[in-house]
Residue, then its C-alpha position, 0 to 999 in steps of 0.5 A: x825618252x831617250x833615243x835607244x843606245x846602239x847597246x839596246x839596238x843590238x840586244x833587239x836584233x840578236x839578243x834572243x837568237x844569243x839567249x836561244x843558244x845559251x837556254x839550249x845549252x843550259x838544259x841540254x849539256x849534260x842532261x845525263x850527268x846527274x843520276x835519277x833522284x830519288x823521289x819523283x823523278x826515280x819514281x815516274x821512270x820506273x814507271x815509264x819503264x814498267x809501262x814500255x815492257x808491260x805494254x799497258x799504258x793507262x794504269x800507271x804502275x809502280x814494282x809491278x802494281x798499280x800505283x795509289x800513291x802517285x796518283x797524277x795523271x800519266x801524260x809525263x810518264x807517257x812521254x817518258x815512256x815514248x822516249x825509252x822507246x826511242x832512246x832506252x832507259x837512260x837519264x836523257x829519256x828521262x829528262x828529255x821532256x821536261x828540258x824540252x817542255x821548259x826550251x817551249x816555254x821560253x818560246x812562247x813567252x818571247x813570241x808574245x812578247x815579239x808578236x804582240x807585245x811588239x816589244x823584242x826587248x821585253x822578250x830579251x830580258x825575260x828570257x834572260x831573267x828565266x834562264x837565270x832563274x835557278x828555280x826554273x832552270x834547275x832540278x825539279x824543273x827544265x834538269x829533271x825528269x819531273x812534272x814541273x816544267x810540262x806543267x808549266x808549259x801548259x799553264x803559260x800556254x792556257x794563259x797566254x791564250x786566255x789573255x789573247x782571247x781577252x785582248x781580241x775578242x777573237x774566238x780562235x784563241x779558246x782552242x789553244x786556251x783549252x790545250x794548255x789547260x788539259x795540258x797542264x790538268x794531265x800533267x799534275x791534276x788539280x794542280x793545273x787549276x791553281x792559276x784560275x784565282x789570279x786570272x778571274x781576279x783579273x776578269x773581275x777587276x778589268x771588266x772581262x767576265x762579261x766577255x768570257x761568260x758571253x762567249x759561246x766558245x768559252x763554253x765549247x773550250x770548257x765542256x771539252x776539257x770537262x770531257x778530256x778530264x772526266x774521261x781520264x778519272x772516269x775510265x781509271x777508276x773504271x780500270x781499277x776501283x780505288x783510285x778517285x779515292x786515293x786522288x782524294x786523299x793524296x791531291x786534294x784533302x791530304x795535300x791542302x788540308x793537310x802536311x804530307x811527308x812533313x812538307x810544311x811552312x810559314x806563309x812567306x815560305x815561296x818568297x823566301x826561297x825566291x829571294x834566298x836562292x831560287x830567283x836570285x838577283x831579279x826578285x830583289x828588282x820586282x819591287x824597283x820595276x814593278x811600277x814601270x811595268x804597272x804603269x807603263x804608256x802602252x796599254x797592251x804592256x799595261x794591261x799584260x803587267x796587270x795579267x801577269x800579277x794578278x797571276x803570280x799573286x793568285x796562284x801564291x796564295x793558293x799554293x802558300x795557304x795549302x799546308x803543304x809547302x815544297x819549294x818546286x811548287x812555285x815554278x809555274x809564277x817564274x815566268x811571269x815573274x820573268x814578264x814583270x822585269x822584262x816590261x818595267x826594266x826597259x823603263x826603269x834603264x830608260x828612266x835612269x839614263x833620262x836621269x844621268x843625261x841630265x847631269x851637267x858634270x864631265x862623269x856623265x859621259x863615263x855614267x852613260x857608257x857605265x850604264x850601256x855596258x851593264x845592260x849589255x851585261x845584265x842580260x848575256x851574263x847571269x844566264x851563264x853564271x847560273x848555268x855554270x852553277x848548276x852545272x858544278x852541283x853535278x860533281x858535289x852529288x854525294x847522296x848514298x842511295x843515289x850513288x848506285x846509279x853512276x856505278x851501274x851504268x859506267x863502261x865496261x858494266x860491273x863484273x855479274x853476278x853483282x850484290x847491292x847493299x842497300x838498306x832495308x827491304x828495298x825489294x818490297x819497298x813501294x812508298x817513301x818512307x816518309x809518306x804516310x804508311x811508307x816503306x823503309x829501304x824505299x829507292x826508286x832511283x835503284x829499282x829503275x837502274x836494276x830494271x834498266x841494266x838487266x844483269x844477275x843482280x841481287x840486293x841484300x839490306x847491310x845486316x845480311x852481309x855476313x850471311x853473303x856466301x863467297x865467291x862474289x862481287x858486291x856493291x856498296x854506296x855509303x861508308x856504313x855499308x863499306x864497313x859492314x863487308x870489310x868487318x864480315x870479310x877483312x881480306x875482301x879487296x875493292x876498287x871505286x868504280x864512279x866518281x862519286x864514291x861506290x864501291x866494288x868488292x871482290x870477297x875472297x875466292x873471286x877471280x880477279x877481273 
């Protein structure tokens, strides 16, 4: 094998100080310039924000009631609710978490590449392969006030822990084994048992049942979580009957027996979207690394390659024979997908070069310093090719039930007292339409910013806006709801108030401002 090129020796030395700095800025800057979504992430930080001014932090609520149709665990509105706390009620309190939770996940897979692996450059290129993962960089995880990426950090963290426990025999690791799973269980619910498959496939096929079921620890970690987990059901059924029922419904019997919210696809639904967009260029590479990782000299990086699929295999499965089917619900696999290209690729690069310095042609030379500087930028440039990507889908946001939230947040605030034209009954909308028994003009996303900015506010549905007595100030998101207040009052003057276009109308008879 090859000696490493001073290419490789330097990505050793400084490639993961270099990528820190890059992660940091990816999930950081501009964590604000999007507006809240209007699904989960509009949701939980209402009812973040309805936790900090209730004061009552066990039942989660949503427009002011229990909430039965998001029935997770709050350990993520918790969090959220914290930092509204300390930040307000802004999009970084919001996201904060999750940003902070995928930076965390990061940390841990190269500290186990680093400190037991000893292989820095594994721990390099899989950091470099996760920042370039849109589908863990991007929304619903490490840029959104979402469950996601807190569940992740807990899977990677139960993981890495079980498997260090595996390698040592070493009881100290059923501690951290037992955080990362009430983690990630408090997080999203069963959801964070969907990885347990994969890692008894590997026990199994590795001969380490044994050493699990054998150990008195194992059964200490695992009575823990079975207290932390049936306390929480326990003691929120207990505060309002009602809501074990509805996890039944909505987490378990509806979500994998059957479609909720016409969520549905074929079996190969994940790895089409890893391959379309989601994992872009490295899921391509699996297949290319995949039998340096598998059959690498060093028995730990052998072994860990055998963990990491049998991971990512199992909780694939799981989650493609549900019939509920969304693309978010993969990301917890990109970090090992991550681990699989950081231990074969050093392998594959050195099998290559061994290949090229075999060659007794005058190109050699130019091949061997082609090859040098590829790997250079392999690692440091795709990162920044999808930050930068995810950062230009900022200025194209063009969702009207969206849009409220950029034109009630800027500076100086709209003139008050305000009208919003949304659609539907949005006041007593408390389920998305497309959810079952779901409500029209739903926009959780709107309610948060109402309850954030408190100012006279009113929202009314377009078909009310003839019935709008003047003066008055009214806002509007869409071009259909622009055109029913110019066709109730013509001589109505506006002005866009945001980037993305909302739209302020002074009805006649209002004082110019």
């Amino acid at each position: 094998m090859p000696q490493p090129t001073a290419e490789v020796r330097f990505l050793v030395r400084w490639g993961g100080p270099l990528l820190g700095v890059v992660a940091l800025f990816g999930f950081l800057y501009r964590l604000d310039g999007l507006s809240l979504r209007l699904w989960d992430e509009g949701r939980l930080a209402v009812s973040a924000l309805e936790m900090v001014r209730s004061g009552r932090w066990f039942v989660v609520t949503f427009g002011g009631q229990p909430d039965l149709w998001n029935v997770k665990p709050p350990l993520m509105i918790w969090c959220q609710a914290g930092l509204i706390r300390l930040l307000g009620p802004t999009e970084w309190a919001i996201r904060l978490p999750a940003a902070l939770a995928a930076l965390a996940t990061i940390g841990l897979l190269y500290w186990f590449a680093v400190r037991y692996l000893r292989r820095p450059l594994t721990g390099v290129l899989a950091i470099s392969v996760l920042v370039n993962t849109l589908g863990f960089l991007g929304e619903h995880h490490g840029h959104s006030g979402d469950y996601d990426a807190l569940l992740t950090l807990g899977l990677v963290g139960f993981s890495l822990s079980l498997f260090l426990f595996l390698e040592t025999n070493r009881p100290r690791w059923w501690a951290p084994t037992t955080i990362g799973l009430c983690i990630a269980t408090l997080t999203k619910g069963v959801a964070g048992l969907l990885c347990l498959p994969g890692v008894a496939a590997y026990c199994l096929l590795h001969g380490r049942a044994r050493r699990v079921l054998g150990s008195p620890a194992f059964w200490l970690a695992a009575s823990a979580w079975v207290l932390v987990m049936g306390a929480w059901y326990g003691l929120r059924e207990y505060a309002r009957p009602g809501y074990l029922e509805a996890v039944w419904i909505n987490e378990l019997g509806g979500r994998f027996a059957g479609t909720l919210e016409k969520n549905q696809g074929a079996w190969y639904y994940y790895f089409y979207h890893m391959g379309r967009t989601k994992m872009l260029p490295w899921f391509w590479l699996l297949p290319v690394v995949l039998p340096f990782a598998l059959h690498h000299p060093d028995d730990r990086a052998r072994r860990t390659a055998w963990f990491a699929l049998c991971w990512v295999l199992g909780f694939l499965f799981v989650i493609s024979a549900s019939r509920t089917k969304l693309v978010w619900y993969a990301n917890p696999a990109y970090p090992w997908l991550a681990l699989l290209v950081g231990i074969g690729g050093p392998r594959a690069g050195s099998w290559l070069l061994a290949q090229i310095q075999q060659l007794r042609r005058v190109a050699a030379g130019i091949l061997r310093l082609l090859v040098r500087v590829l790997l250079v930028a392999l690692v440091l440039v795709p990162p920044l090719i999808t930050i930068r990507h995810e950062l230009r889908g900022i200025p194209r946001d063009t969702f009207p039930s969206e849009r409220f939230g950029y034109a009630l947040r800027i500076r100086p605030a709209p003139p008050a007292p305000l009208v919003v034209v949304a659609s539907g009954h949005f006041a007593t909308a408390l389920r998305p339409r497309t959810a079952l028994g779901g409500d029209t003009g739903y926009n959780a996303a709107l309610r948060f910013y109402l309850l954030a900015l408190p100012r006279p506010t009113r929202v009314v549905p377009p078909e009310a806006v003839r019935t709008l007595r003047t003066p008055a100030w009214v806002l509007t998101a869409s071009a259909f709801d622009s055109a029913q207040v110019r066709g109730a009052f013509p001589t109505a003057t506006l002005r866009q108030i945001s980037a993305y276009p909302c739209y302020l109308w002074a009805l006649p008879g209002t004082p110019s401002r």
